[in-house]
C-alpha positions in Angstrom: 0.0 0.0 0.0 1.2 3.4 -0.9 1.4 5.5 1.9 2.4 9.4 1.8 4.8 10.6 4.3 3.0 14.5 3.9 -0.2 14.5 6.6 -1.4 17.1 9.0 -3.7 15.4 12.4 -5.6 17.6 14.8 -7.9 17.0 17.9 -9.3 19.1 20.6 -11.9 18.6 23.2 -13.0 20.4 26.5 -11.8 18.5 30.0 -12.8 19.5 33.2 -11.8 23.5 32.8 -8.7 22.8 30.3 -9.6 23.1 26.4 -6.8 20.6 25.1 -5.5 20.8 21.6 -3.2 17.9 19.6 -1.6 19.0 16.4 0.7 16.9 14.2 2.1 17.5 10.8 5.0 15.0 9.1 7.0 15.6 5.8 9.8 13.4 4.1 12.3 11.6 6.6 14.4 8.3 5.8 13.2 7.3 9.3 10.7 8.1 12.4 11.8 11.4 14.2 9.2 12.6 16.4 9.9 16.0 17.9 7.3 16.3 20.6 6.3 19.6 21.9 4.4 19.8 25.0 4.0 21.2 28.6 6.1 20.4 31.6 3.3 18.9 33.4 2.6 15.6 30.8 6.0 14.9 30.3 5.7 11.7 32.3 3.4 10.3 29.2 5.8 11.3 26.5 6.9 7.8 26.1 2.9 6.3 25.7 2.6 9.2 23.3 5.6 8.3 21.2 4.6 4.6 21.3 1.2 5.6 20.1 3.1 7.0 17.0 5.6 5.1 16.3 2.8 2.2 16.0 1.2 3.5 13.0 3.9 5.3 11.2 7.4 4.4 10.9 9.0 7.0 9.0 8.4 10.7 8.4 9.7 13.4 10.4 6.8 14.5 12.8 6.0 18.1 14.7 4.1 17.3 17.7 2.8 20.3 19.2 0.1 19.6 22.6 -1.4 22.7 24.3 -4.0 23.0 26.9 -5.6 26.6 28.1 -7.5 27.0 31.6 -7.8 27.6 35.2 -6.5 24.5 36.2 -2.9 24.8 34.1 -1.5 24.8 37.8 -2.7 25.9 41.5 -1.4 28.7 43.2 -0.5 28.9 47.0 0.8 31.8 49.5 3.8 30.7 51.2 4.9 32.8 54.5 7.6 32.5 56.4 6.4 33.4 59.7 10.3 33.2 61.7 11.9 35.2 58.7 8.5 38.0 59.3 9.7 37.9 62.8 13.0 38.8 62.4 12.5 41.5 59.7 9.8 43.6 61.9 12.5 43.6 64.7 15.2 44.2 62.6 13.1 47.2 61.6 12.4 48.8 65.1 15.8 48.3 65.8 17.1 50.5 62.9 14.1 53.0 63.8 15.5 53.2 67.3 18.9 53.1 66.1 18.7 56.1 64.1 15.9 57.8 65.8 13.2 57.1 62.5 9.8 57.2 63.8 7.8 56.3 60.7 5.1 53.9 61.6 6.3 50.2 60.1 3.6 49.1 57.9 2.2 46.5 56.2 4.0 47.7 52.6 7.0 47.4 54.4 6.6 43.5 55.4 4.7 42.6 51.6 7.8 44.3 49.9 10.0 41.3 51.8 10.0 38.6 49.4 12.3 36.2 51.0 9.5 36.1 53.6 6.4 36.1 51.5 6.2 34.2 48.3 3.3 32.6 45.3 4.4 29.3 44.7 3.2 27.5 41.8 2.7 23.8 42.2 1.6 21.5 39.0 -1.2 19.3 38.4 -0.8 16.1 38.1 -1.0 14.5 34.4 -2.6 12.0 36.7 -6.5 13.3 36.2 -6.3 14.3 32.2 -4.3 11.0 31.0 -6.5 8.9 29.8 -8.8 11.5 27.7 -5.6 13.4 26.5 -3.8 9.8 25.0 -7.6 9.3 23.0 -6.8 12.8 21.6 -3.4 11.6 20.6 -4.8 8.8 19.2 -7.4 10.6 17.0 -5.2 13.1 15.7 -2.7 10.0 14.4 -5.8 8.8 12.6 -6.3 12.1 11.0 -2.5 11.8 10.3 -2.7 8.9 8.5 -6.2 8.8 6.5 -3.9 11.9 4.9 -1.1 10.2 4.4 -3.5 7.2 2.9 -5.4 9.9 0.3 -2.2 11.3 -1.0 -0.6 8.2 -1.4 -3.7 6.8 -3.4 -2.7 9.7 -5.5 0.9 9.1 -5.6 0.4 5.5 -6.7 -1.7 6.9 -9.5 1.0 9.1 -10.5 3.6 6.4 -10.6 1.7 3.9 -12.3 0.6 6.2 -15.2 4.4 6.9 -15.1 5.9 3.3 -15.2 3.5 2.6 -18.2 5.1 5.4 -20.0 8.5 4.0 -19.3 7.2 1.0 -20.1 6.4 2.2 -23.4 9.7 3.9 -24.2 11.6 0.2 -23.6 9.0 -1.5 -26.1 10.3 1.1 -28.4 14.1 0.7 -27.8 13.9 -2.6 -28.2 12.2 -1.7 -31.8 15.2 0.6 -32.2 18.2 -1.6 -31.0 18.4 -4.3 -33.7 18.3 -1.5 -36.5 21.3 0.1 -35.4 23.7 -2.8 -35.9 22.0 -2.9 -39.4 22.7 1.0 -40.1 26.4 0.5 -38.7 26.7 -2.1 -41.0 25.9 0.1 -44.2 27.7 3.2 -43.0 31.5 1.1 -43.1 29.9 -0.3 -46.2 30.0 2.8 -48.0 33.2 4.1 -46.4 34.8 1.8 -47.4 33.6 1.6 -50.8 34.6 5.1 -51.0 38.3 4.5 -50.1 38.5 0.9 -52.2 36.5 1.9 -55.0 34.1 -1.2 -55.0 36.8 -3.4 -53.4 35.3 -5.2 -50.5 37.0 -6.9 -48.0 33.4 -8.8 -46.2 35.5 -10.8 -43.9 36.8 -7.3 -42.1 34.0 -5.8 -42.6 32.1 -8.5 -40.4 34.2 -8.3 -37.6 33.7 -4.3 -37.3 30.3 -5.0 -37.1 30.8 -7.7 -34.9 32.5 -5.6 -32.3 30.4 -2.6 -33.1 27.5 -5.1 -32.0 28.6 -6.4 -29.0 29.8 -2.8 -27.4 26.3 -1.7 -28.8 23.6 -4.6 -27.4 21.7 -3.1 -24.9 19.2 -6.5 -24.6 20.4 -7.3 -21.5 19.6 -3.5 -20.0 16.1 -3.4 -21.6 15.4 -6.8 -20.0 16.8 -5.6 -16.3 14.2 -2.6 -17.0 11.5 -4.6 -17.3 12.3 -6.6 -14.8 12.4 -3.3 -12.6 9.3 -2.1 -14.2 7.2 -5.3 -13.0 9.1 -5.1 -9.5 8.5 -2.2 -9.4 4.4 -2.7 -9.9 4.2 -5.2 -7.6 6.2 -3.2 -4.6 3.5 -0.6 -5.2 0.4 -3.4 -4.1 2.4 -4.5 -0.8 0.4 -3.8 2.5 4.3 -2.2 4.1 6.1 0.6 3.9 7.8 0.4 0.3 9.6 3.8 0.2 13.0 2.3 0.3 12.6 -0.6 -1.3 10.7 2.0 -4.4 14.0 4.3 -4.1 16.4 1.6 -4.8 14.7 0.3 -7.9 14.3 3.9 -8.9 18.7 3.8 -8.6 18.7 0.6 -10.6 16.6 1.8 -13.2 18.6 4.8 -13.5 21.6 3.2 -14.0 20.3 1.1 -17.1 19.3 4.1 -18.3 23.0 5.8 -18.2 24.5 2.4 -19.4 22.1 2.6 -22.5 23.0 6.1 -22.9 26.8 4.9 -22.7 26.4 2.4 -25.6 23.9 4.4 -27.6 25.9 5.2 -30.8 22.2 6.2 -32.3 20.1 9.6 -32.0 16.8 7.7 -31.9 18.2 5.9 -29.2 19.7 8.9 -27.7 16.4 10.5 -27.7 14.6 7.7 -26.2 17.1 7.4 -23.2 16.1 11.2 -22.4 13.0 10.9 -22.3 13.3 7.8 -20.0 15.7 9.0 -17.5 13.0 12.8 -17.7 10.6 10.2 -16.2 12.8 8.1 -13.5 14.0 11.3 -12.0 9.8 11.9 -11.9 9.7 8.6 -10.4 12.4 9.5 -8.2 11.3 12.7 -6.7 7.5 11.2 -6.1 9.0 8.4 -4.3 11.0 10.4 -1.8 7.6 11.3 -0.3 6.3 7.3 0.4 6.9 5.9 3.3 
């Protein structure tokens, strides 16, 4: 099954006083990296949430962004330090008597002591959102990966309309090939009619075509396209991820195409191998995005 490595996933929902939001979008990766965004206070389910992920998608590079808004994001007590209160309020009528102040001491003066009064800020427990806050995880990877599913319906579509093409371009080189052993042949033929006026020497002549031939056959290439070609098809029908195993039959169809080009000593030829590597480096780029 062709599966896209491109998705977006999101899922919300209202829990007790908290409005929780879980947001994903992946792009092109050679493997899973999950880079997981999210408050202090659920850091002690990261490893559920990664598992989560990591069982329906195994490569992609992932954003992972989970925010919650309320009352509730932490609670909030007054912390006073009765001994240090103490101390300062003495300390203070001793300086005033010290240095004969006789401003009243007020309350300003004790509220203005931090080290004796303080907010501290203690966080909820994960504890009481767990549960509701994995099912949110869990629905946004759905989202995730009916996206991933659509495009890659799409990109198999692509490919396939592709491969047929390529498909077609072989049939035709192997239309081409045997014709160009013939056209070498006539071409030393007249050259060398030209230079022996009409004086023939078959025998030599036969073994320049003979070489020319064998540095020329490109059988055994077409056939390894082909070959490619229906791999290639059948990869595509798999239920698992096929994105490498697409990527190195794109390499090995790429390099028949350059040995062909290598032998071709023929501008129909030449023309056809363009054209056929202008649609493996198509291939190639839509099959960077498959997982």
């Amino acid at each position: 099954m062709v599966v896209s490595m491109t998705g977006f996933g999101r899922a919300s929902k209202q829990i007790n006083s908290c409005f929780f939001t879980v947001e994903m979008k992946s792009v092109n990766h050679r493997f899973l990296d999950v880079n997981l965004k999210m408050p202090k206070q659920f850091l002690g389910i990261e490893d559920k949430i990664r598992k989560i992920i990591s069982h329906s998608i195994s490569r992609g590079r992932l954003e992972v962004y989970i925010n919650f808004e309320g009352e509730l994001i932490s609670n909030k007590t007054l912390k006073v330090d009765w001994q240090i209160i103490d101390q300062f309020v003495a300390s203070l009528k001793k300086i005033k008597e010290n240095h004969s102040i006789y401003d009243q001491i007020s309350l300003d003066h004790i509220l203005s002591f931090r080290e004796g009064i303080e907010v501290v800020e203690e966080s909820i427990s994960s504890d009481e959102f767990e549960d509701e806050l994995i099912q949110l995880v869990e629905a946004a990877v759905k989202q995730l990966v009916d996206m991933r599913v659509v495009e890659g319906e799409q990109l198999k579509n692509d490919l396939t309309t592709r491969l047929k093409k390529l498909q077609e371009i072989t049939f035709e080189l192997e239309k081409i090939a045997p014709t160009v052993v013939e056209n070498y042949r006539e071409r030393i033929r007249k050259r060398v009619e030209e230079f022996v006026l009409g004086k023939l020497d078959e025998n030599r002549i036969l073994t320049e075509v003979a070489l020319f031939a064998d540095k020329a056959d490109i059988n055994e290439e077409l056939t390894r396209i082909h070959s490619h070609i229906h791999q290639f098809i059948e990869t595509l029908k798999e239920h698992e991820p096929i994105g490498r195993k697409l990527d190195f039959l794109v390499q090995e169809l790429n390099r028949e195409a350059n040995t062909i080009g290598s032998k071709a000593n023929d501008g129909l030829i030449a023309k056809n191998v363009v054209e056929l590597k202008s649609i493996i480096e198509k291939l190639k780029e839509q099959v960077q995005n498959i997982e």
